[in-house]
C-alpha positions in Angstrom: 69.2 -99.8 -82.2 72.7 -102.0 -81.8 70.6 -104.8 -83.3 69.1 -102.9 -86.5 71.8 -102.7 -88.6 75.5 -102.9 -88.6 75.8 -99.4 -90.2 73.4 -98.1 -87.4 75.4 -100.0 -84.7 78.5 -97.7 -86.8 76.7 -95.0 -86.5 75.9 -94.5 -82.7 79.4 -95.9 -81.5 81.3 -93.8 -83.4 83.4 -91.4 -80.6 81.5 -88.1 -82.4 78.0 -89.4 -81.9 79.1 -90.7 -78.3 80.4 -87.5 -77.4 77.4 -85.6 -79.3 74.9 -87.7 -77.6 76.5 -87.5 -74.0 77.0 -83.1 -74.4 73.1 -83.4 -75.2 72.0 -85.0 -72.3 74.2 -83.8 -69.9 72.6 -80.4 -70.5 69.1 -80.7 -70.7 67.7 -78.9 -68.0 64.5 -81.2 -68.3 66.7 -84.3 -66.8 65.2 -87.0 -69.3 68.2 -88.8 -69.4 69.4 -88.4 -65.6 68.7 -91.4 -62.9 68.9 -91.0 -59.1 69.8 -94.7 -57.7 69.1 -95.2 -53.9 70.9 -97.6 -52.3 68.6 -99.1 -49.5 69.0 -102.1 -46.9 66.3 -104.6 -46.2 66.6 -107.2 -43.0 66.2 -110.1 -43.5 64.8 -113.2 -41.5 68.1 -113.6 -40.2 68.7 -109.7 -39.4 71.3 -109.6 -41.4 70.8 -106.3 -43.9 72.5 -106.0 -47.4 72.2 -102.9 -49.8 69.9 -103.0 -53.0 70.4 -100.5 -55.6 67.3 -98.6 -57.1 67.1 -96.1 -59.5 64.4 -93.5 -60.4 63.9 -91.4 -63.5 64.8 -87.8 -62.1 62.1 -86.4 -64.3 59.3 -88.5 -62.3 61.1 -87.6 -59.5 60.7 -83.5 -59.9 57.3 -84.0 -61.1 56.1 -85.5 -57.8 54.4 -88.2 -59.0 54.0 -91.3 -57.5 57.5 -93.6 -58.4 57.8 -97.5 -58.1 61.8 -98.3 -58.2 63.7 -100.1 -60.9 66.6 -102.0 -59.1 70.2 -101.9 -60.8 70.9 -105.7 -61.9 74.9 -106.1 -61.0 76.4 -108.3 -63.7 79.7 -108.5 -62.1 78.0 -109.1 -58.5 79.2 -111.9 -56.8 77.7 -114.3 -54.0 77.9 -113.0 -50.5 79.9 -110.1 -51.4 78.2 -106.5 -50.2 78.0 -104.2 -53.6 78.8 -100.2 -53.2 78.5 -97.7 -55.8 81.8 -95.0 -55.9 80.8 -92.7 -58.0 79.5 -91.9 -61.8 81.4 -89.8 -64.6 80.2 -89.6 -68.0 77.1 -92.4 -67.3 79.8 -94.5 -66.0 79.4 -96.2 -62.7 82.4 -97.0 -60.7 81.4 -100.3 -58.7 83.4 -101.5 -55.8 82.8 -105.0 -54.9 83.9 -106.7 -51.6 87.3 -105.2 -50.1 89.0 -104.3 -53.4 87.5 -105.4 -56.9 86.4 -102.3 -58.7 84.7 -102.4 -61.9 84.0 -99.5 -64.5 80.4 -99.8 -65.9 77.7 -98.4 -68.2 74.5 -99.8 -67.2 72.5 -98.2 -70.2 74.8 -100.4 -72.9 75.2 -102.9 -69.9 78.8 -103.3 -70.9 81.3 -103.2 -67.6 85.2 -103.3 -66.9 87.7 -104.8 -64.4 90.3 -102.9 -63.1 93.1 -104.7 -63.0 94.4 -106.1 -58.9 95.9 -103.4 -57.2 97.1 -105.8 -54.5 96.1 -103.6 -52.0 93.3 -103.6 -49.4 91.2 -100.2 -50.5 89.2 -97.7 -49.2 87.4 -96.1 -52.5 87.0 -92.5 -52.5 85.3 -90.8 -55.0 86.7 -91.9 -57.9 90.3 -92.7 -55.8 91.4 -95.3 -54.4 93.2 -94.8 -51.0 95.2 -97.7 -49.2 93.6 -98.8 -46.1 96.4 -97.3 -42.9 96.1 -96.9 -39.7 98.0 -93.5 -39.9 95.0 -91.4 -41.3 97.6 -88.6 -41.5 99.6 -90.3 -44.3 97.8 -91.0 -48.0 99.3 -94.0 -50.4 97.3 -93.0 -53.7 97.5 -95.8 -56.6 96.3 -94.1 -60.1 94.7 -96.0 -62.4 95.5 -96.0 -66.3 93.4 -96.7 -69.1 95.8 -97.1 -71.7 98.4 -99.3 -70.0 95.5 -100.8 -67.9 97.5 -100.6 -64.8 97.8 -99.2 -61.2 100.6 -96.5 -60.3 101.6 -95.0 -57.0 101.3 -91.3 -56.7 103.4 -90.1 -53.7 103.4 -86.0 -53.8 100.3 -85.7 -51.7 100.4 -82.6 -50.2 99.7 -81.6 -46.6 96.3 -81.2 -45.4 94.7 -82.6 -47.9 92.0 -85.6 -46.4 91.6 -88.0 -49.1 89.0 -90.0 -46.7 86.4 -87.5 -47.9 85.2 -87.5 -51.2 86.5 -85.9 -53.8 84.9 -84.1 -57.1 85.4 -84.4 -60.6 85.5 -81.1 -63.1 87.0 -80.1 -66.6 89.6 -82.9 -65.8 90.5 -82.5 -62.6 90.4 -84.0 -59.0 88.8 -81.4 -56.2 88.2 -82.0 -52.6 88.1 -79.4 -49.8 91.4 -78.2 -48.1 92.2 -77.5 -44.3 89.3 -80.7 -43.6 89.2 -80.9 -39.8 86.2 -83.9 -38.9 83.7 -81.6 -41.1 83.9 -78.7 -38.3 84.7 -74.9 -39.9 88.7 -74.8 -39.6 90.4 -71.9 -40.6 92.1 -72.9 -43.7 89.6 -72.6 -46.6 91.2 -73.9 -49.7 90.5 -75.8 -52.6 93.1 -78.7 -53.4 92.8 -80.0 -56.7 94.6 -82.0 -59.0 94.8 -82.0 -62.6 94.9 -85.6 -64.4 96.4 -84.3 -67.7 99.6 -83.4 -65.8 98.9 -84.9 -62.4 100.0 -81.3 -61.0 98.6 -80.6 -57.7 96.9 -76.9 -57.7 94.7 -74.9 -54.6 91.1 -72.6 -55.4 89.8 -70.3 -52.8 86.6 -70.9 -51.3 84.0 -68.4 -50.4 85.2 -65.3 -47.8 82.1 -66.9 -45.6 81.8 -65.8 -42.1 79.5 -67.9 -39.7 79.3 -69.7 -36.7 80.5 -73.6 -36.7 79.2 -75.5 -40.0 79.9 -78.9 -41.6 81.5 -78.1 -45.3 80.6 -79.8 -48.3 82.1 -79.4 -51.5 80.2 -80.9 -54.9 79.8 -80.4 -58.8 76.4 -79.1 -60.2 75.9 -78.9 -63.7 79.3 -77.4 -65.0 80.3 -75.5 -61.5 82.1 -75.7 -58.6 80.1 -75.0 -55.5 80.4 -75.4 -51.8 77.5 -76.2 -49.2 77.7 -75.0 -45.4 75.1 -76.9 -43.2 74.3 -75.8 -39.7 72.6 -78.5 -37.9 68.9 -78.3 -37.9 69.1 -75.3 -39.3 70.1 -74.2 -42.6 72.6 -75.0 -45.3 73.5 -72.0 -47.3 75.2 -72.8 -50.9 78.1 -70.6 -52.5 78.6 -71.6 -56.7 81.8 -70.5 -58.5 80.6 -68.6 -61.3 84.0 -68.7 -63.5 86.3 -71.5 -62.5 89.3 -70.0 -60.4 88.5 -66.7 -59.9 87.8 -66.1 -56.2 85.2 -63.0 -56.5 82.8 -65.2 -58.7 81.6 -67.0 -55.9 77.9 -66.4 -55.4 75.7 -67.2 -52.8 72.9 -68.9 -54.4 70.0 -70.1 -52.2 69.3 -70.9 -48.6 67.7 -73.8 -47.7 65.8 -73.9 -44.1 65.0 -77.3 -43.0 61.4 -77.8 -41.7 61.2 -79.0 -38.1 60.8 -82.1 -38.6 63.8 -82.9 -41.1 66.6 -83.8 -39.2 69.8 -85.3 -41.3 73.4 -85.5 -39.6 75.1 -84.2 -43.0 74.6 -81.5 -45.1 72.5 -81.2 -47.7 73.8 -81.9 -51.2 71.9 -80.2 -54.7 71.6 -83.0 -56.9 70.1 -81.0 -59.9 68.7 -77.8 -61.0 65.9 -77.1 -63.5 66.3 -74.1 -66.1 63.1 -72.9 -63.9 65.3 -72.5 -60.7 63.4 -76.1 -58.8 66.3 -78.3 -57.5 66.6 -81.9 -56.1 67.8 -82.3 -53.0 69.1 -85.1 -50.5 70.0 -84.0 -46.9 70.9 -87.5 -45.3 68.6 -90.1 -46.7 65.6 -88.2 -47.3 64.9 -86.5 -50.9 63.4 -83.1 -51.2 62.6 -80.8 -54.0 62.7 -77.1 -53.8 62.3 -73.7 -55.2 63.6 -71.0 -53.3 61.7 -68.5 -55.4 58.2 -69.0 -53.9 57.5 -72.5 -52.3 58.3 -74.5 -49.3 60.1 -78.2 -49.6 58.3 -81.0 -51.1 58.5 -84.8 -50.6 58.7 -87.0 -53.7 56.5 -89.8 -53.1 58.5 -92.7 -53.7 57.9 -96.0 -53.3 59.2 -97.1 -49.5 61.8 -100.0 -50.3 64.1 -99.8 -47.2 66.7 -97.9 -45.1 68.3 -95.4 -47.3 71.8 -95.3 -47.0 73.3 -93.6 -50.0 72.0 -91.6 -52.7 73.7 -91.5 -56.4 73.2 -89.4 -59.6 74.2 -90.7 -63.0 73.4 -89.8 -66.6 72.4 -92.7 -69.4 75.1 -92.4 -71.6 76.7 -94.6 -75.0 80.2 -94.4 -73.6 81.6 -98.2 -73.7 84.0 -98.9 -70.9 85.5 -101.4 -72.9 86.9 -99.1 -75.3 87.8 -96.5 -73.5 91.6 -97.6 -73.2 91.5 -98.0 -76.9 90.3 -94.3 -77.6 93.0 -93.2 -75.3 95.5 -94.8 -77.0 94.0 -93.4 -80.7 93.9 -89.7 -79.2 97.7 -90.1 -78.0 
């Protein structure tokens, strides 16, 4: 449609019908916009193993059909330089390249960004960028701005929180899981969080959950805060925050009990959730789908094309990277 007509091309890059266009997809429960890229390693002759990025219509995916794999074409890739996807907000990608190039991009407009040199060796978290220490009790956070389209140290990180796990994005602000001790149950159950308007550092409570030892993981589905406790080779129960900071919304929504012959070191994440209750799975490197209504787990039959070794969720979307520090400056 860019190509049509320069009043078209207007039309659907205006910041309405971006934001229109993304609050429609992002909600449809039938995930016809949604993509699930794998990123898989294949040996070569040499036996040397570098990762390939595939994506999947999620919609094929929950149908069960059977799904040959579309593989992500990096612009910005560079020879011998190992690729790794961060994260996605929005239908952005946030690529990491090599030991510190980071780009922002929209692989449905196939427009991408470069961040600025942080003159830093980095270790990308989530959608953070953590300076690579020895010390892993001490953080150096650099934020990123999009209207000065520079980096900024942030030194008022407080205690306890382990920015070498991931963190999660939600109504503008930064979440990872509090009291972090190597993924075993610990004591302190807290929330940290920090809001990007102000850059204020604030703590949620998580679930008054009782159990034996679990791994702890904390993720965004849909528009909710939830947290996922995974016993190995057993179960992972998840708990969703109902209404955002209120400690007594917390429900326990589903149990999932792993089959005997599913093992996966980590938990198992909910990548998605129908308006019929099915949800998309990942535990590890396998993909399952589920409804804990009435049926047992299910395989989607993709295509084998490797090891899997990461699993990604991102929406197509219109928003332009490139213009993203210009709309910030406008709404200033």
């Amino acid at each position: 449609f860019r190509c049509v007509s320069k009043s078209w091309l207007a039309l659907i890059s205006s910041p309405k019908f971006v934001k229109t266009h993304l609050s429609l997809s992002v909600k449809n429960k039938d995930y016809p916009h949604h993509r699930v890229v794998l990123t898989v390693r294949n040996e070569s002759i040499s036996g040397e193993s570098r990762p390939v990025h595939s994506y999947y219509s999620l919609s094929s995916l929950r149908n069960h059909s059977v799904i040959d794999p579309f593989v992500l074409d990096f612009p910005m890739k560079k020879p011998q330089q190992g690729i790794s996807i961060v994260g996605s907000v929005n239908g952005l990608i946030c690529v990491a390249i090599g030991d510190g190039d980071l780009f922002i991009w929209n692989p449905s407009i196939r427009k991408f960004k470069n961040l600025p040199d942080s003159r830093l060796k980095l270790e990308v978290v989530g959608v953070l960028c953590v300076e690579k220490k020895y010390d892993f009790h001490h953080n150096d956070v650099k934020i990123y701005s999009l209207k000065s389209d520079s980096w900024r140290n942030k030194d008022d990180v407080p205690d306890g929180v382990e920015l070498m796990e991931p963190c999660e994005f939600l109504d503008g602000k930064l979440h990872w899981v509090g009291g972090f001790n190597g993924g075993v149950h610990h004591k302190e159950r807290t929330i940290i969080s920090m809001d990007l308007a102000d850059e204020k550092w604030g703590t949620l409570e998580q679930p008054l959950y009782t159990g034996g030892n679990f791994f702890a993981w904390l993720q965004v589905v849909g528009s909710d805060l939830s947290m996922s406790y995974y016993y190995m080779r057993s179960q992972t129960d998840v708990w969703v925050m109902r209404e955002y900071g209120v400690k007594e919304s917390w429900t326990k929504t589903y149990t999932v009990k792993y089959p005997d012959n599913v093992y996966a070191p980590f938990i198992s994440r909910k990548l998605c959730m129908s308006n019929k209750g099915e949800m998309l799975l990942v535990s590890g490197s396998t993909l399952m789908a589920h409804n804990p209504e009435d049926e047992p787990i299910k395989y989607p039959n993709v295509t084998p094309c490797g090891h899997c070794v990461g699993v990604n969720l991102y929406v197509e979307s219109l928003v332009c990277p490139l213009l993203l520090n210009e709309q910030s400056t406008e709404q200033e």
